[in-house]
N, C-alpha and C positions, 0 to 999 in steps of 0.2 A: 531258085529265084535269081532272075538276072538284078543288081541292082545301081543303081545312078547315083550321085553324088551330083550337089549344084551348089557352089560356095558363088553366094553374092561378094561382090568388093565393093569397098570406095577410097580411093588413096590411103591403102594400109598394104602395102607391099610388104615387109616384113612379117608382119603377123600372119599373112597369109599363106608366105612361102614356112613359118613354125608350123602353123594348120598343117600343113601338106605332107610334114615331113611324119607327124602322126598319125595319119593318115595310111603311109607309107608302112609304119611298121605294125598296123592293124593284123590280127591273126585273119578275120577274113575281110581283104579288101575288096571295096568295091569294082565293078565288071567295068563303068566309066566315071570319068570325076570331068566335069566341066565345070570352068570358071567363066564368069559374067560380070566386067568390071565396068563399072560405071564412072573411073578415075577423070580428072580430066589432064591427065599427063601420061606417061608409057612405066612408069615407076613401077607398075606392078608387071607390065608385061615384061621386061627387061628382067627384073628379079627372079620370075620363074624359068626363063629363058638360061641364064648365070647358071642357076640350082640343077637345068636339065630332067624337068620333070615334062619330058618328052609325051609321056601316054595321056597328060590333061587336055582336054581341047578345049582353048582361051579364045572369049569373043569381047571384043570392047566395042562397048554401045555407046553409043550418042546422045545429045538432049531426048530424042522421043522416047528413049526407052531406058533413060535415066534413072534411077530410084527404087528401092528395095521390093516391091511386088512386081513391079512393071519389067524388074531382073530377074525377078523369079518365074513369070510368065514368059518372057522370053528361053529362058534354061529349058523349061516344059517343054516349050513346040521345037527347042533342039534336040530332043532326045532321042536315041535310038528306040522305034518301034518295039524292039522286042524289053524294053526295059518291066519288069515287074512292079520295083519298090522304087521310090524316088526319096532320099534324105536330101535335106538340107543346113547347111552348117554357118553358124556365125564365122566371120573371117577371124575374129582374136577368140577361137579357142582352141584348145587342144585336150587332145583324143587321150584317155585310157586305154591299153593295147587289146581290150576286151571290148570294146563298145560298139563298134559291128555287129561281131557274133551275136552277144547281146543282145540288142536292137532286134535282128531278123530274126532270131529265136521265137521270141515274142509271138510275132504271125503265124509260126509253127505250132504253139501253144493258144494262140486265139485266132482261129483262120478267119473270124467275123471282121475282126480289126480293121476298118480304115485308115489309120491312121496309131503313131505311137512316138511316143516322145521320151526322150534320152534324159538324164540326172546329171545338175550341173554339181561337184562335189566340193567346191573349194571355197564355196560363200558362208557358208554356216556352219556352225558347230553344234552337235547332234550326241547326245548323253542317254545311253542307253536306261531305262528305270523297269521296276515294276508296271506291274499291270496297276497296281493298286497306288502307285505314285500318284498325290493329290498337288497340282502346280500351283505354284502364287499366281497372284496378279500379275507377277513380271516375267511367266514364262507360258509356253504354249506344247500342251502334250499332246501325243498323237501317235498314237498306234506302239505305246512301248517306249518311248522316244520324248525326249524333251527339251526344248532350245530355248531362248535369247528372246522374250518379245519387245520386240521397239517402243517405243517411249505414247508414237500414233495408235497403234494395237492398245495398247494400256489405256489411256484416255477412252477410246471408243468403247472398250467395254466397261465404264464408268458411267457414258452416256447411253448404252444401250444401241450402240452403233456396230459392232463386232458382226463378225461375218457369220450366218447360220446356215452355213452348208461344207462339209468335210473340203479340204483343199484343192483345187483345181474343177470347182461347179461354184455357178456366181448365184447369188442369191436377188431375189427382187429386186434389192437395189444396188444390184453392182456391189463396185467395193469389195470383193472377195478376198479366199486369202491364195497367191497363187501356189500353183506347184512347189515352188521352193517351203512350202510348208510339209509338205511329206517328208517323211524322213527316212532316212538311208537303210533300210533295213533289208536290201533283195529283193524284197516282193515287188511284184506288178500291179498297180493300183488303177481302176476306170478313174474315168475324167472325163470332162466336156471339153476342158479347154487344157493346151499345153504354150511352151515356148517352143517358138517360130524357130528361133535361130538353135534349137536341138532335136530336130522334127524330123519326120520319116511318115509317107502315106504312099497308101494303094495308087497305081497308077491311075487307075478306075476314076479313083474320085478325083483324082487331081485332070482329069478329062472332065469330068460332068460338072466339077467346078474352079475356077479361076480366085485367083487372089485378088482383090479389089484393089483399084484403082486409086479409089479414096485417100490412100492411105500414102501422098507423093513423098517422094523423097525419104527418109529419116525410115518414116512408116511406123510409127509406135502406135503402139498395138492391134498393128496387122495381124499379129501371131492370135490375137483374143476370135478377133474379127473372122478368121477363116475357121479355125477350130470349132469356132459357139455355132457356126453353120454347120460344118461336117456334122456334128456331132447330133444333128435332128438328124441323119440321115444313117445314120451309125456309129460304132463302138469305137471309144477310143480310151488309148492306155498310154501309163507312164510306166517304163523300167528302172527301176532303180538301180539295176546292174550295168545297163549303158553309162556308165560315167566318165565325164568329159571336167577339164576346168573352161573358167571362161573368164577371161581378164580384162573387160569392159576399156577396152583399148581406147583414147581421144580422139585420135584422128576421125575425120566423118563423122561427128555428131553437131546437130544444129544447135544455135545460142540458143542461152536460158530462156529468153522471153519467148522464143517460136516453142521453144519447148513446152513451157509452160501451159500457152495457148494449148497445143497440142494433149496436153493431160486432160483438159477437159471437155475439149471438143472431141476427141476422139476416143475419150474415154464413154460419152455421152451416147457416144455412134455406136458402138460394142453394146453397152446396154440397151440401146432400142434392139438390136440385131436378136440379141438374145426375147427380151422380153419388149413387143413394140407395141404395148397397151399397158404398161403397169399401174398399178393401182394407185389412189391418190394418196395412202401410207407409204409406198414403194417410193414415191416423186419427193414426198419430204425427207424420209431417209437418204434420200440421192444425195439430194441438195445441203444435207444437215452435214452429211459426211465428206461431200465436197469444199463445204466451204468449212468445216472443222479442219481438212487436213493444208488449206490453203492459210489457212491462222498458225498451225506448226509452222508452213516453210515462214513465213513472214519472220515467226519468232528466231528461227534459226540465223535469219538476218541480224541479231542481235547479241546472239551470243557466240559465233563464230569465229575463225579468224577470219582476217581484211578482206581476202578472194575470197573465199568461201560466202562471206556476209553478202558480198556485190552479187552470187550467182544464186545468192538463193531470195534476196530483194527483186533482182531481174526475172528469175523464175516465177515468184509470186504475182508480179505486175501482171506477168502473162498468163498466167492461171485466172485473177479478178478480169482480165480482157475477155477471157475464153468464155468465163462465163457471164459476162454481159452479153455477150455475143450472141448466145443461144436466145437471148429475148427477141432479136430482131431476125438472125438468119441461123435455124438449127440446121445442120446435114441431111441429105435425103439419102434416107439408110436404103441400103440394097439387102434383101432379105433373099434371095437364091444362092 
């Protein structure tokens, strides 16, 4: 399998020439690795130029094709023809010296796979038990395996709001629990949906289907958005043995209130994608669980420190905006 690499950027020069360099010491690297930076200065081109990482071919786009899908569509129609597998990588993470092999292993062992998505290792903490381990209310088991549930997770399953479908498949009303709910154990788990910035698909489908547009700039949860489509059309898998970390890096991320906004408008758009008739229990549970979890960030405004208090005040604002919003102007979901 010939295969591609397409690291999006946005003014995070550093992190992305750390990417590159695990990249670099991969058992098997990829055939080509192009960068698509959407900077609006040379900071990152300058950096990999310094490092000499001579075999990437770097394109810096402009307003029209600024922004994290519209970088990733651009990477696509750059690629050499004979490319197979196409990955995609967050700019702030870095590579396990096994996550390639890995990765394309996978297709080897599931030749149906469109698509397959890599294990971020360095967020959660994962406590091996019995099969017969019965978890409190304040933890989450799962296949052997037992973690940490958040305080949101806790409450919803009080109200009857918890996710009823195994991790990485959304249930009627949204709100799932994602990927990062699987647990570390090697095996290879189906899924509907993965994360974008750990991802790897057939060329095929990355021809017969495009990353949406929708989703400008920032692009949170593009990754849900294209997956929950692939995944009517085929099989898709996470590796638990592709592991990478991911260090949620500052630079390029939009203010709390666009954010905010952005959770539930575009969280709203993912849920029609996947289900775009749900049921009138499906629409309350939506909403029950949208605006439960916008009453946490509110409170977190209260009990935080100073910055924290302000970004998570300002996030809310933008969450109650998003969803006033859907009253007068909802998204027009693209369901191909």
């Amino acid at each position: 399998m010939r295969v591609a690499l397409i690291i999006c950027t946005y003014q995070r020069p550093i992190p992305t020439v750390t990417l590159l360099h695990s990249v670099y010491k991969q058992k098997r690297c990829p055939d080509d690795i192009i960068v698509v930076d959407g900077s609006l200065n040379d900071a990152s081109e300058r950096a990999l130029q310094a490092e000499g990482f001579n075999e990437v071919v770097y394109y810096r786009v402009g307003d029209d094709e600024r922004g994290l899908t519209k970088q990733r569509n651009y990477g696509i129609d750059h690629l050499d023809p004979a490319v197979d597998i196409v990955c995609f990588l967050d700019d702030d993470t870095v590579l396990h010296p096994n996550y390639f092999k890995a990765l394309l292993n996978t297709y080897t062992l599931y030749p149906e796979a469109l698509g397959v998505g890599g294990y971020i290792s360095n967020e959660i903490s994962w406590k091996k038990v019995e099969e017969t381990f019965v978890p409190t209310k304040h933890q989450f088991f799962y296949d052997g395996y037992v973690r940490s549930d958040g305080s949101r997770f806790v409450l919803r399953k009080k109200l009857g709001l918890d996710a009823n479908t195994p991790p990485g498949f959304l249930p009627d009303f949204s709100h799932g629990r994602s990927v990062s709910f699987i647990p570390p154990s090697g095996k290879i788990y189906p899924v509907e949906q993965f994360m974008g910035g750990v991802a790897s698909y057939r060329i095929a489908a990355l021809k017969a289907q495009r990353f949406s547009e929708y989703f400008e700039g920032y692009g949170l949860y593009e990754d849900a958005d294209f997956t929950l489509r692939l995944s009517q059309k085929g099989k898709l898998y996470v590796n638990t043995n592709a592991q990478l970390h991911h260090y949620h890096d500052p630079d390029g991320r939009p203010n709390k209130y666009k954010y905010g906004k952005m959770v539930i408008r575009n969280g709203w758009y993912v849920w029609r994608v996947r289900y775009p008739k749900p049921s009138i229990k499906a629409r309350l549970k939506w909403n029950a669980t949208s605006g439960l979890l916008t009453a946490i960030r509110f409170s977190n405004a209260l009990s935080m420190s100073k910055q924290v208090r302000m970004e998570a005040f300002t996030e809310s604002i933008g969450r109650v905006v998003g969803w006033l919003s859907l009253l007068f102007s909802k998204p027009k979901v693209t369901h191909s």
